[in-house]
N, CA, C and O atoms as a printed pandas DataFrame, in Angstrom:
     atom_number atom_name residue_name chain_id  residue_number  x_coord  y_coord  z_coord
0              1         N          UNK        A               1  -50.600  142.737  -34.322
1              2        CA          UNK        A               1  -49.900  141.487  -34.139
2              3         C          UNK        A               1  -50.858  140.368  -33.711
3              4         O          UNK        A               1  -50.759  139.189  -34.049
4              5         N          UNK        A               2  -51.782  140.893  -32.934
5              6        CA          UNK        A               2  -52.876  139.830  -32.489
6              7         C          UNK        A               2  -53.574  139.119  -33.784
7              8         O          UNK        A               2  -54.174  138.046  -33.747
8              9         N          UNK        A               3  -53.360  139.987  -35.008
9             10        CA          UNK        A               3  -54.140  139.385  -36.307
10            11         C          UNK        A               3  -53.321  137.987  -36.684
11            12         O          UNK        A               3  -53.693  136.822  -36.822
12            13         N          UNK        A               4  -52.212  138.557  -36.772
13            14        CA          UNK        A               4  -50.914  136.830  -36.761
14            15         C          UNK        A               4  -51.062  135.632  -36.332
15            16         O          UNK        A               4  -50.856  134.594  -36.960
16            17         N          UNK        A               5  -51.476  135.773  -35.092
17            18        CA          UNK        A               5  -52.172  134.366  -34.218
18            19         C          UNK        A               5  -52.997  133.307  -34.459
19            20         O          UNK        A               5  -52.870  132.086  -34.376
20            21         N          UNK        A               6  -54.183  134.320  -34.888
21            22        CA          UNK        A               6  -55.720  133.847  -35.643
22            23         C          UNK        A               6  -54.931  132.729  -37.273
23            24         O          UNK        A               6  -55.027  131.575  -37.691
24            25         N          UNK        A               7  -54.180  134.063  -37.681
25            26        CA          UNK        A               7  -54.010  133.448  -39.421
26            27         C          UNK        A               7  -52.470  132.244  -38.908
27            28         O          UNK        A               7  -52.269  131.301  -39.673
28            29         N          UNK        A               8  -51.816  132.347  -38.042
29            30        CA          UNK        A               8  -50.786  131.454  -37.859
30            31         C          UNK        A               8  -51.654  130.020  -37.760
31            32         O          UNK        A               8  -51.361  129.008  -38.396
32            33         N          UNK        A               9  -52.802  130.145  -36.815
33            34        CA          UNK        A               9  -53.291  128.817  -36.378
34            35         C          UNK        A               9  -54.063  128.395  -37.700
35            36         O          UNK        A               9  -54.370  127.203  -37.719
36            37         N          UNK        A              10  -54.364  128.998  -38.592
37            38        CA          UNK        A              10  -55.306  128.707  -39.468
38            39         C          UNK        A              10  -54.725  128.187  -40.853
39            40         O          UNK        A              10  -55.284  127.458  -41.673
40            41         N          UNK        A              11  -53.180  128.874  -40.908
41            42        CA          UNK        A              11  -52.015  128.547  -41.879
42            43         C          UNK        A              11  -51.674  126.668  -41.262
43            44         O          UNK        A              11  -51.762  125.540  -41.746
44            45         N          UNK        A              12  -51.317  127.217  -40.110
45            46        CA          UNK        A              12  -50.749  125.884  -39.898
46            47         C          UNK        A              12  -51.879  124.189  -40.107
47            48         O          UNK        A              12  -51.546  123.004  -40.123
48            49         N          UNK        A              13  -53.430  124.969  -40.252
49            50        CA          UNK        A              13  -54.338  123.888  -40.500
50            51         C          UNK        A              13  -54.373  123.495  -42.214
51            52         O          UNK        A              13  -54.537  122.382  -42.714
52            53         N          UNK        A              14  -54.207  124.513  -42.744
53            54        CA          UNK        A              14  -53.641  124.452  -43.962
54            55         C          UNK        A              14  -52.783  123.612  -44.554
55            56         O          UNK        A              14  -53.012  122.994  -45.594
56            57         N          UNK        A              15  -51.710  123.570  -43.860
57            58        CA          UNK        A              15  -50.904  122.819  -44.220
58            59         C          UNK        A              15  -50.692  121.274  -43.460
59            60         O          UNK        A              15  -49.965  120.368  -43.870
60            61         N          UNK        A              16  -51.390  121.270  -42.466
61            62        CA          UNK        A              16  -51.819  119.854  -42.220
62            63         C          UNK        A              16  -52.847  118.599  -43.368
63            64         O          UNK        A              16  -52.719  117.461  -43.819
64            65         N          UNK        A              17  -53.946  119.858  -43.401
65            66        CA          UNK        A              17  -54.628  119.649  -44.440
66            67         C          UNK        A              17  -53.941  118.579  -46.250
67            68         O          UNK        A              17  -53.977  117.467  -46.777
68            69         N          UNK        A              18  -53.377  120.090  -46.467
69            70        CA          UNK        A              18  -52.984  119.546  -47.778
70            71         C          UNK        A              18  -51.980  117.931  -47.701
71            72         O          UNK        A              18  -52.006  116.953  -48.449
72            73         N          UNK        A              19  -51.173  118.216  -46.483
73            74        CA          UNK        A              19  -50.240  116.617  -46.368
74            75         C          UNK        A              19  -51.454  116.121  -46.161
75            76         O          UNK        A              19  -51.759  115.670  -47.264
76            77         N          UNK        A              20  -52.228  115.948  -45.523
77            78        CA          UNK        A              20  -53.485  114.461  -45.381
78            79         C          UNK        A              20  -53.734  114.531  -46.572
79            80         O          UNK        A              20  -53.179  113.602  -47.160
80            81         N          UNK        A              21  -54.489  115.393  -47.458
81            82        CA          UNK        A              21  -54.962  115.086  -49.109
82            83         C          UNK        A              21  -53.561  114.764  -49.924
83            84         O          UNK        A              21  -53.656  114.167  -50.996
84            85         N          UNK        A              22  -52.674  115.030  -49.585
85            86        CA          UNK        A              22  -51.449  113.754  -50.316
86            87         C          UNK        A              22  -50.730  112.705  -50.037
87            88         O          UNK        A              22  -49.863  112.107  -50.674
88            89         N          UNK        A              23  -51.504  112.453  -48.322
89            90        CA          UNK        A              23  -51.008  111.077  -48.338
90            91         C          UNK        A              23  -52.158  110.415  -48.363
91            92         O          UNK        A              23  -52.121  109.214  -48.097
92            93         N          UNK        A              24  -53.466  111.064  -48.695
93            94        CA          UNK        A              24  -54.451  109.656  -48.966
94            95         C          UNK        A              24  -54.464  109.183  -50.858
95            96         O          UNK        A              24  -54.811  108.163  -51.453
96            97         N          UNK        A              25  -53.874  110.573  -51.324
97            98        CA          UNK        A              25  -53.651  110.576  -52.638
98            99         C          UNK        A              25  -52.538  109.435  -53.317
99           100         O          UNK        A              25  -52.399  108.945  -54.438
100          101         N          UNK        A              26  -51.855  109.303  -52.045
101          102        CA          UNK        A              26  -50.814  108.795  -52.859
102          103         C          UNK        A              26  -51.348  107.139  -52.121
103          104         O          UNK        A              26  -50.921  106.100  -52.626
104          105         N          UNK        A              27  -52.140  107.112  -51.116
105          106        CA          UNK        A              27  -52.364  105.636  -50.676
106          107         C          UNK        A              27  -53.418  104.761  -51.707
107          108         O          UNK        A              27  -53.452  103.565  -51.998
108          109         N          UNK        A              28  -54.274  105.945  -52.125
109          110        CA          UNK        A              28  -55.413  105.674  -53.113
110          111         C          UNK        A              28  -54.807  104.742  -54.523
111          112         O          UNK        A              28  -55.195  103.632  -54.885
112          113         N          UNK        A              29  -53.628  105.703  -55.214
113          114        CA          UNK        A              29  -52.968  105.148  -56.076
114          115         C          UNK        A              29  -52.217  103.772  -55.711
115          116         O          UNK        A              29  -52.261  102.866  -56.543
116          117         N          UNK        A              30  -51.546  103.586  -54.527
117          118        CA          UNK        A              30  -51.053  102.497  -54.320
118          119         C          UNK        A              30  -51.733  101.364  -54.252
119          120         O          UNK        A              30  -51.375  100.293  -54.742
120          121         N          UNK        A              31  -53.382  101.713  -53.244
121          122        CA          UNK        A              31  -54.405  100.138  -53.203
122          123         C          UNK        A              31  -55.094  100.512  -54.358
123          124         O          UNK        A              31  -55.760   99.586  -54.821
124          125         N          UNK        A              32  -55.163  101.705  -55.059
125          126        CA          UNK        A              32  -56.012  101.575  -56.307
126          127         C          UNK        A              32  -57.852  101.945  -55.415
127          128         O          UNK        A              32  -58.849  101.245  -55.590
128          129         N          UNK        A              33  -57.791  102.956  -54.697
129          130        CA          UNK        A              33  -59.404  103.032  -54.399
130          131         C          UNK        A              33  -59.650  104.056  -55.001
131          132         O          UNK        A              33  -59.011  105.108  -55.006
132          133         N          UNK        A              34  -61.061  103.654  -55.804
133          134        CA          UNK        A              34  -61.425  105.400  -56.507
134          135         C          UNK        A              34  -61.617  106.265  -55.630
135          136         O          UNK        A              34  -61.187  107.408  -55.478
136          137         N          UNK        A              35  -62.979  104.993  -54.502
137          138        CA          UNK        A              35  -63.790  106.171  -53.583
138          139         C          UNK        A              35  -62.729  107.292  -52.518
139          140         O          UNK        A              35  -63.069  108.372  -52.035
140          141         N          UNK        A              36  -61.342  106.561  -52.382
141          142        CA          UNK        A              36  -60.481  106.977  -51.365
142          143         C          UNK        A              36  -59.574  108.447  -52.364
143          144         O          UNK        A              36  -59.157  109.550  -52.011
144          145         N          UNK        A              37  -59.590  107.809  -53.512
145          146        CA          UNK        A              37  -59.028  108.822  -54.775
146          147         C          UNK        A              37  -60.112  110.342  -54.425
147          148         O          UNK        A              37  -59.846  111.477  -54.028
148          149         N          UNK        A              38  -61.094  109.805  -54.721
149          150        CA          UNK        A              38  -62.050  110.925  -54.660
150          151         C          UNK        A              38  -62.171  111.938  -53.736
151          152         O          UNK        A              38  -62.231  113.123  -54.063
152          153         N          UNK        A              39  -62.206  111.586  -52.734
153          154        CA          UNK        A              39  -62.412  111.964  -51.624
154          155         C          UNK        A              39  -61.548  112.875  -50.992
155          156         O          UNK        A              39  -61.824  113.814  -50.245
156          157         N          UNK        A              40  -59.900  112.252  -51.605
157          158        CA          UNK        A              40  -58.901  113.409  -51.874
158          159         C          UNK        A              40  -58.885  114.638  -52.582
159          160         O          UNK        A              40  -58.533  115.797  -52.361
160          161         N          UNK        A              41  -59.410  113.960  -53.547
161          162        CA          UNK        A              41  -59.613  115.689  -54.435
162          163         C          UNK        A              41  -60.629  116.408  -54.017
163          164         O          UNK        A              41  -60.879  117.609  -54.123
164          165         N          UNK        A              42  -61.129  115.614  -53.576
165          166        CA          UNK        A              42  -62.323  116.781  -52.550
166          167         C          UNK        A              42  -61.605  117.302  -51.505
167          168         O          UNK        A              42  -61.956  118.429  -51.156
168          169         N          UNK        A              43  -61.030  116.982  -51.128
169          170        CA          UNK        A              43  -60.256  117.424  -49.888
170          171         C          UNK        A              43  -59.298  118.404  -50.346
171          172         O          UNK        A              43  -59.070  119.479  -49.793
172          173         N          UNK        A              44  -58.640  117.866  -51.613
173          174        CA          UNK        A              44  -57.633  119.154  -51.996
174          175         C          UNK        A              44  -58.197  120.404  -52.364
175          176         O          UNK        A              44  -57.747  121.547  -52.279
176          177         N          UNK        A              45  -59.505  119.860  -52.879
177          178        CA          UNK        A              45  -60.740  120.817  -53.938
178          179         C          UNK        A              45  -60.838  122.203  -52.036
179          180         O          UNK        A              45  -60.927  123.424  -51.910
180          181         N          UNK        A              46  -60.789  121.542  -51.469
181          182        CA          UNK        A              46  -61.364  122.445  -50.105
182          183         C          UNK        A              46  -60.097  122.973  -49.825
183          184         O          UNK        A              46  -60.181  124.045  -49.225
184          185         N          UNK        A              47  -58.648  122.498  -50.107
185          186        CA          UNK        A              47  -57.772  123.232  -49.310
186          187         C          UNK        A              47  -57.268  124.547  -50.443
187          188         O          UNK        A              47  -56.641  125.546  -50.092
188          189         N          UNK        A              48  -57.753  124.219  -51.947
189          190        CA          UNK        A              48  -57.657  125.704  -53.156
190          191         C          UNK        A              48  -59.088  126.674  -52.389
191          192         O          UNK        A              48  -59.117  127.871  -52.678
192          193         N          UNK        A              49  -60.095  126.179  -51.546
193          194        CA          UNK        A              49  -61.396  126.950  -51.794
194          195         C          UNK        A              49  -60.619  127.816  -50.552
195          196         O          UNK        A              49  -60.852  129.023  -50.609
196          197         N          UNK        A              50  -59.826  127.432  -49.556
197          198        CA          UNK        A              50  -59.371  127.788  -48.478
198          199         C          UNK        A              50  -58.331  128.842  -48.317
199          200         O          UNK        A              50  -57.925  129.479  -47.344
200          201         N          UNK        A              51  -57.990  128.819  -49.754
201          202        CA          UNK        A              51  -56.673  129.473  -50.213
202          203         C          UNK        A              51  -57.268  130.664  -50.331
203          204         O          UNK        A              51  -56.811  131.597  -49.671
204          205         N          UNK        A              52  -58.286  130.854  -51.105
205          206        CA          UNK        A              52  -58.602  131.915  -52.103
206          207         C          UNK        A              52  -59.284  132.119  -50.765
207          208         O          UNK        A              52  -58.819  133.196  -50.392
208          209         N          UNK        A              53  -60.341  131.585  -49.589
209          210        CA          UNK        A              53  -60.694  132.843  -48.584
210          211         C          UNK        A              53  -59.800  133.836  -48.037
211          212         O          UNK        A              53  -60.061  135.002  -47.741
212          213         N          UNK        A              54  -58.237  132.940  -47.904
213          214        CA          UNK        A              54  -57.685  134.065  -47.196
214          215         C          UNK        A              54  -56.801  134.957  -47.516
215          216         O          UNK        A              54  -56.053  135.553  -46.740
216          217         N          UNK        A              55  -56.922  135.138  -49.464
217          218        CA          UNK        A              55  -56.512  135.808  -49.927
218          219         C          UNK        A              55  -57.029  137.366  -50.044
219          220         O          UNK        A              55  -56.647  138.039  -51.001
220          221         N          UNK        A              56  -57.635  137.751  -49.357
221          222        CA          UNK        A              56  -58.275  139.068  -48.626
222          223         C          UNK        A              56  -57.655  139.483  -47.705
223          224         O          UNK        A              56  -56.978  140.508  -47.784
224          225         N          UNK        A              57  -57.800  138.525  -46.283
225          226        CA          UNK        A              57  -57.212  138.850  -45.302
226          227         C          UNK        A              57  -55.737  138.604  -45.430
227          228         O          UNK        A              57  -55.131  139.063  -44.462
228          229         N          UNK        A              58  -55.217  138.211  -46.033
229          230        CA          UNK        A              58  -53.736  138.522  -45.855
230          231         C          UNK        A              58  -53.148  139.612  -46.490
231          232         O          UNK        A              58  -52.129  140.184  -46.102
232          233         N          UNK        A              59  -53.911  139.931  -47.628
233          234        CA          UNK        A              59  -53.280  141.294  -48.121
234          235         C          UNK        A              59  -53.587  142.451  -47.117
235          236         O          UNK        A              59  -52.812  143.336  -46.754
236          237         N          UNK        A              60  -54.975  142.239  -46.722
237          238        CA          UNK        A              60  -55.144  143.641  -45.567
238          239         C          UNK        A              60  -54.182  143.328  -44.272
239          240         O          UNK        A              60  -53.998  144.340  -43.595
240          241         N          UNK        A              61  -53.623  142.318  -43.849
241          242        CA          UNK        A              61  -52.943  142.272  -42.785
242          243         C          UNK        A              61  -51.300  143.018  -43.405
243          244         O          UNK        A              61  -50.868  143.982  -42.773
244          245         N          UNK        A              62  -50.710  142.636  -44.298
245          246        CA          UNK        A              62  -49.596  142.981  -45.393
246          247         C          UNK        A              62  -50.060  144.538  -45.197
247          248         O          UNK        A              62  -49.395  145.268  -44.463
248          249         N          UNK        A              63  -50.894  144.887  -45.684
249          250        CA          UNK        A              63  -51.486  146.915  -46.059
250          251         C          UNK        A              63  -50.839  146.916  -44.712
251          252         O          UNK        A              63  -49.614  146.845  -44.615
252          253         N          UNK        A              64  -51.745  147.006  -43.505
253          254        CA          UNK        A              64  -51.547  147.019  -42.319
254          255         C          UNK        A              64  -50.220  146.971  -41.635
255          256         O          UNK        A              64  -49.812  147.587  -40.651
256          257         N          UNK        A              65  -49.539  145.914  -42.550
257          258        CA          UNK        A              65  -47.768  145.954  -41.436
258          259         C          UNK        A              65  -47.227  146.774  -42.759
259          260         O          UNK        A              65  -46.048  146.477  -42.950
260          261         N          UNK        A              66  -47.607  147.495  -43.504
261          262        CA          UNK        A              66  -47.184  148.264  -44.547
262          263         C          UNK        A              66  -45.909  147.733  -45.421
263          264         O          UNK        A              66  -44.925  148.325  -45.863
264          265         N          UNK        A              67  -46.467  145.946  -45.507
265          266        CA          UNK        A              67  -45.492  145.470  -46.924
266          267         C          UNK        A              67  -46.204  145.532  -48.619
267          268         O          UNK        A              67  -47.331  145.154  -48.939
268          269         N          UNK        A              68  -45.251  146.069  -49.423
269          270        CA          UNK        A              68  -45.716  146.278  -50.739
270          271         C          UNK        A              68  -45.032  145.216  -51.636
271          272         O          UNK        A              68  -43.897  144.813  -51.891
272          273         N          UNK        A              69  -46.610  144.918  -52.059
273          274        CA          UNK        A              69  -46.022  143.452  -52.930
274          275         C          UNK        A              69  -45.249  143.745  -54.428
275          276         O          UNK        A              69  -45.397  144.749  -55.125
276          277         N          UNK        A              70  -44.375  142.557  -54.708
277          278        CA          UNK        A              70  -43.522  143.136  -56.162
278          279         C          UNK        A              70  -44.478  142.932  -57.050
279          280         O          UNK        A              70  -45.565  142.357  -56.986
280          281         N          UNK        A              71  -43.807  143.595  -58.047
281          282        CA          UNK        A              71  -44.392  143.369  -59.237
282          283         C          UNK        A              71  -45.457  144.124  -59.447
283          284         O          UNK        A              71  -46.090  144.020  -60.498
């Protein structure tokens, strides 16, 4: 259960994350800034690179509380 904690605090940065890369996304489009455009997709570009790290550790935490995925 102590593993939950670590990945709760790290989920929840996650998803802070991605709302900041869509509300600068969507501010970019409104004043029209590339550099501010850009900078988002870099930012989103980091919250897919972020995804796929903790697609390891969550399946071994899942093994561990012994849930079996569908399909």
């Amino acid at each position: 259960m102590t593993a939950l904690i670590p990945f709760n605090r790290a989920n929840n940065n996650l998803n802070q994350q991605t709302r900041t890369g869509n509300t600068l996304a969507l501010f970019a489009e409104e004043h029209g800034s590339e550099r501010l455009a850009a900078a988002a997709l870099d930012l989103a570009q980091a919250g897919v690179n972020l995804r796929d790290e903790f697609a390891a550790p969550i399946a071994a935490i899942l093994a561990a509380l012994g849930h079996v995925p569908e399909g």
